[in-house]
C-alpha positions as CSV (number, residue, x, y, z in Angstrom):
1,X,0.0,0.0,0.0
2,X,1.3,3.6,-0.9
3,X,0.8,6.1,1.2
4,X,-0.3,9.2,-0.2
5,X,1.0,12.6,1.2
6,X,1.6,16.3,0.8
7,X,5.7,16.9,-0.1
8,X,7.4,17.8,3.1
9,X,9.7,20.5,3.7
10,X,11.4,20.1,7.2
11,X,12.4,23.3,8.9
12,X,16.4,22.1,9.1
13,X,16.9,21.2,5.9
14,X,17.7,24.8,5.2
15,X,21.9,24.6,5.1
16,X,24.1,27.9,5.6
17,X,25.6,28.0,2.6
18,X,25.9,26.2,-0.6
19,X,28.7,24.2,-1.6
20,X,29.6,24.9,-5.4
21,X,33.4,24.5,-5.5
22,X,35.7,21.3,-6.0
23,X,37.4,22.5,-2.7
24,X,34.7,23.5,-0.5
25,X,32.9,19.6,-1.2
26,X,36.4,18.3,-0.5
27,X,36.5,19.8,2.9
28,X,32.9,19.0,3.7
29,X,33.3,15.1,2.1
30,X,36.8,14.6,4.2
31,X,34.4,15.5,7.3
32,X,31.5,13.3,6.3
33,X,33.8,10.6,5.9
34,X,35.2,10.8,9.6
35,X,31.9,11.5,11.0
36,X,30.5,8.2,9.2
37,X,33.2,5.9,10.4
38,X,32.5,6.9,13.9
39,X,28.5,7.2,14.0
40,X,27.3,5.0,11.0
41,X,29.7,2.3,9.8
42,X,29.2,-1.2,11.8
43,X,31.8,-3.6,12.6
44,X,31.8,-5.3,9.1
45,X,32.0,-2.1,7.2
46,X,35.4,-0.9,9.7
47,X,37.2,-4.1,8.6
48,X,36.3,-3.5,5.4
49,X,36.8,0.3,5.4
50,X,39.9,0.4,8.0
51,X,43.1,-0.7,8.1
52,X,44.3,-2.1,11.8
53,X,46.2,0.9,12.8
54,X,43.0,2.5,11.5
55,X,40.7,0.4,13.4
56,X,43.4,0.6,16.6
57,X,42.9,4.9,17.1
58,X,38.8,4.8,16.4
59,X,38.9,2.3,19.6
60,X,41.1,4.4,21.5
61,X,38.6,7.3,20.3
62,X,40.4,8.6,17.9
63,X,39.5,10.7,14.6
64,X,40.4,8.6,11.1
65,X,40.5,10.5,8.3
66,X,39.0,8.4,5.1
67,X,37.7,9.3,1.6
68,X,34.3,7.6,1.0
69,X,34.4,9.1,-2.4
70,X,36.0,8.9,-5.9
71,X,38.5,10.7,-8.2
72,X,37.5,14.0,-9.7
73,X,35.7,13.9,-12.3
74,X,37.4,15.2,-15.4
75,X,35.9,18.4,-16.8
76,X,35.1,17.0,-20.3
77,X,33.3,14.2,-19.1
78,X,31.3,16.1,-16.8
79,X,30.7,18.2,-20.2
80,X,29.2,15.1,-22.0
81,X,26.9,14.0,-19.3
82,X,25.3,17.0,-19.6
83,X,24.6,17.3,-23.2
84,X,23.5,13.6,-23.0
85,X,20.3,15.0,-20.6
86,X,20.4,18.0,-22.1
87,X,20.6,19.9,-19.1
88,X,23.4,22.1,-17.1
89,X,23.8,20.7,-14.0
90,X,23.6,23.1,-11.1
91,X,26.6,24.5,-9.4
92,X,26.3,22.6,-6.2
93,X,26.5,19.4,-8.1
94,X,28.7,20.4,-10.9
95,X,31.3,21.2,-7.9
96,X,30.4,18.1,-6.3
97,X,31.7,15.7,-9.2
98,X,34.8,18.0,-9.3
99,X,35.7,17.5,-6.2
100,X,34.8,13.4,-6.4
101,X,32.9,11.4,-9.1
102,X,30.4,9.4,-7.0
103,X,29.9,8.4,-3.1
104,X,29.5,4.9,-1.7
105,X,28.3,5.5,1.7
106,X,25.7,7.8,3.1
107,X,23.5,8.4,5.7
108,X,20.4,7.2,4.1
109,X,18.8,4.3,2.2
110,X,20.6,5.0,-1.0
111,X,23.5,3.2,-1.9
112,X,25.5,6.1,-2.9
113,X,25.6,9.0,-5.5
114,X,25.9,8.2,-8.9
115,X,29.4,9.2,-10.9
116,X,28.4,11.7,-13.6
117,X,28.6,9.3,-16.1
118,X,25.3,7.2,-14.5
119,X,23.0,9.9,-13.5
120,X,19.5,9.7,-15.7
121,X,16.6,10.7,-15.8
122,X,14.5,8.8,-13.0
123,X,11.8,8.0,-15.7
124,X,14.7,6.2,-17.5
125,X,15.7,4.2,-14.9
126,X,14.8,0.5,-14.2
127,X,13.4,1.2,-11.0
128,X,12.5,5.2,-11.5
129,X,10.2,3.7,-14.3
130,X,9.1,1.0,-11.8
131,X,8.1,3.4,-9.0
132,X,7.0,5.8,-11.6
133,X,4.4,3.2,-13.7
134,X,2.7,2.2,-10.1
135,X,2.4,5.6,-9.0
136,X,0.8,6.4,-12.1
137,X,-1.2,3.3,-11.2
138,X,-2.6,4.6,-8.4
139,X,-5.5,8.2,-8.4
140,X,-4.5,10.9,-5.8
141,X,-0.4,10.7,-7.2
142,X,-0.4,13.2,-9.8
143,X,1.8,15.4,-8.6
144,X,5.0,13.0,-7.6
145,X,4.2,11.0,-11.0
146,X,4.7,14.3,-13.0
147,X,7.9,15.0,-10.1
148,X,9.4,11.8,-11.3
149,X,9.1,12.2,-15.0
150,X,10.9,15.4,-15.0
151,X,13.5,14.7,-12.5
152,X,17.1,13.8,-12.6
153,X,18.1,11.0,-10.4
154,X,21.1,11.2,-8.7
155,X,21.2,8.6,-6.1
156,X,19.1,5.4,-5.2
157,X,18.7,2.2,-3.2
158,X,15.6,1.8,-1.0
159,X,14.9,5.3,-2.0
160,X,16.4,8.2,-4.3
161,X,17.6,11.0,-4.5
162,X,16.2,13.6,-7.2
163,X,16.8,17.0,-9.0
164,X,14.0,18.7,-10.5
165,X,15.7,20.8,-13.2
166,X,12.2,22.9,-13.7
167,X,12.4,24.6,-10.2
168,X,15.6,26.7,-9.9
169,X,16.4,28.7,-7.3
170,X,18.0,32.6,-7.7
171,X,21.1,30.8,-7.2
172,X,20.9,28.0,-10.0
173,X,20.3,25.3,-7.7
174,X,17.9,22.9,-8.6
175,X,14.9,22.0,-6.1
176,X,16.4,18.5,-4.7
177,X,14.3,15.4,-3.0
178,X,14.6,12.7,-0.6
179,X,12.1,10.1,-2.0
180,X,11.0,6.6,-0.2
181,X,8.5,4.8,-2.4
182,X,8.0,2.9,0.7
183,X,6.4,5.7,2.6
184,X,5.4,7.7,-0.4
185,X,6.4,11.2,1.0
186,X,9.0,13.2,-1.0
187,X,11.2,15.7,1.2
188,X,12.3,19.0,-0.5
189,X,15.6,20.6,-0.5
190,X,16.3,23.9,-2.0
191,X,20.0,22.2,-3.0
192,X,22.1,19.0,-3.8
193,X,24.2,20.5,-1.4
194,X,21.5,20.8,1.1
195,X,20.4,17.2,0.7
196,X,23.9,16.1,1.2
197,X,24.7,18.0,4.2
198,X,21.2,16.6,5.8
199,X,22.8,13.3,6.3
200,X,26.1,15.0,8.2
201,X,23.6,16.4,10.5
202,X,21.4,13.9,11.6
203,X,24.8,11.9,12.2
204,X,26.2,15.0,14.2
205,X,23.0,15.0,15.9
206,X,23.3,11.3,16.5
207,X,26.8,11.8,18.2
208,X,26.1,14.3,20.3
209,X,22.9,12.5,22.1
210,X,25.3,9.5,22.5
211,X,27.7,11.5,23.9
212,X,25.0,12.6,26.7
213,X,23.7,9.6,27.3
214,X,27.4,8.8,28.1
C-alpha cells in the first residue's frame, strides 16, 4: 500500500551556505567521511573500510581521516553528461563531481551518488520507471508522477535521490528530494548540497545524544 502525502519540507533542511566549489565539497566530504566511520559504519563495514592501525585509534577514540568518495571527475566528461540529458547541472552538483565522481556511503537508504557518467533521468531508470508506472497506477499521485518524469536522479537504493531541473532557485540550484517509495512522501531541499549535508547532521545529531547519554 502507498501512502499518499503532501511533499514535506522540514524546517532544518535549510543549510548555511551552498557548496559549489571542488574544494569547498572536498573539505565537507573529508568531514562526512570521519563523522560516518565513527556514528554509521558497523563492525563489518570498519574491517572493510579500516586498516588495523585504523581500526586501533577509532577504539582508543580517535578521529580517522577516510575518503568515502571517488576521483574527480574530469571536466570533459562532466561536459558530456550533460549534453546527453540535455541539461546544465547546477553548481552545487557540478562542484560536487569536481571534487569526487560518486559516493559509496551515506547516511540514508541510498546506496551512494551516482558518478556523472550514471545519473538519468529517473523515468529512464529500471526502478524510476518501476516506481514511476505504479504511482501512475494509483488516483490521488499526480503530482509526484509528474515529479518523477521530470527529475534527474542522482542517487538510489531503497529510495532516491532527485533533482527537479524545472524549479531553480536565484542561485541556479535545482529543487532537490529525498524520496522513499516505501512511505510515499518526498522531502524537499532547495539544493544538492542541502540534501547532502542533511545526512552529516542527523549523524552529528546522533553523536552528540550518544555523547549525553554517556
Amino acid at each position: 500500500m502507498i501512502a499518499m502525502s503532501e511533499t514535506t519540507e522540514p524546517e532544518d533542511n535549510e543549510v548555511a551556505g551552498v557548496m559549489t566549489t571542488p574544494e569547498e565539497w572536498r573539505v565537507f566530504l573529508k568531514r562526512y567521511g570521519e563523522l560516518y566511520v565513527r556514528v554509521r559504519a558497523d563492525d563489518e563495514e570498519l574491517v572493510d573500510l579500516l586498516d588495523d592501525d585504523q581500526l586501533e585509534v577509532l577504539d582508543r577514540g580517535g578521529r580517522v581521516e577516510l575518503w568515502l568518495g571517488e576521483a574527480p571527475a574530469r571536466e570533459e566528461a562532466l561536459v558530456a553528461s550533460e549534453a546527453r540529458l540535455g541539461v546544465r547541472f547546477p553548481p552545487s552538483l557540478r562542484g560536487f563531481f569536481l571534487a569526487s565522481d560518486g559516493w559509496t556511503r551515506l547516511d540514508a537508504y541510498v546506496d551512494g551518488v551516482h558518478s556523472c557518467d550514471r545519473v538519468l533521468w529517473m523515468r529512464d531508470s529500471e526502478a524510476g520507471g518501476r516506481v514511476t508506472e505504479t504511482y501512475d497506477s494509483i488516483p490521488g499521485n499526480e503530482d509526484d508522477v509528474q515529479l518523477f518524469r521530470r527529475s534527474v536522479e542522482i542517487a538510489r537504493g531503497e529510495d532516491f535521490w532527485l533533482l527537479d531541473p524545472t524549479d531553480v532557485g536565484p542561485d541556479g540550484e535545482w529543487a532537490a528530494y529525498e524520496f522513499a517509495p516505501k512511505y510515499g512522501d518526498p522531502t524537499k531541499y532547495p539544493s544538492f548540497s542541502a540534501l547532502f549535508h542533511s545526512g552529516y547532521e542527523n549523524m552529528a545529531e546522533d553523536e552528540d545524544e550518544d555523547e549525553d547519554m554517556d
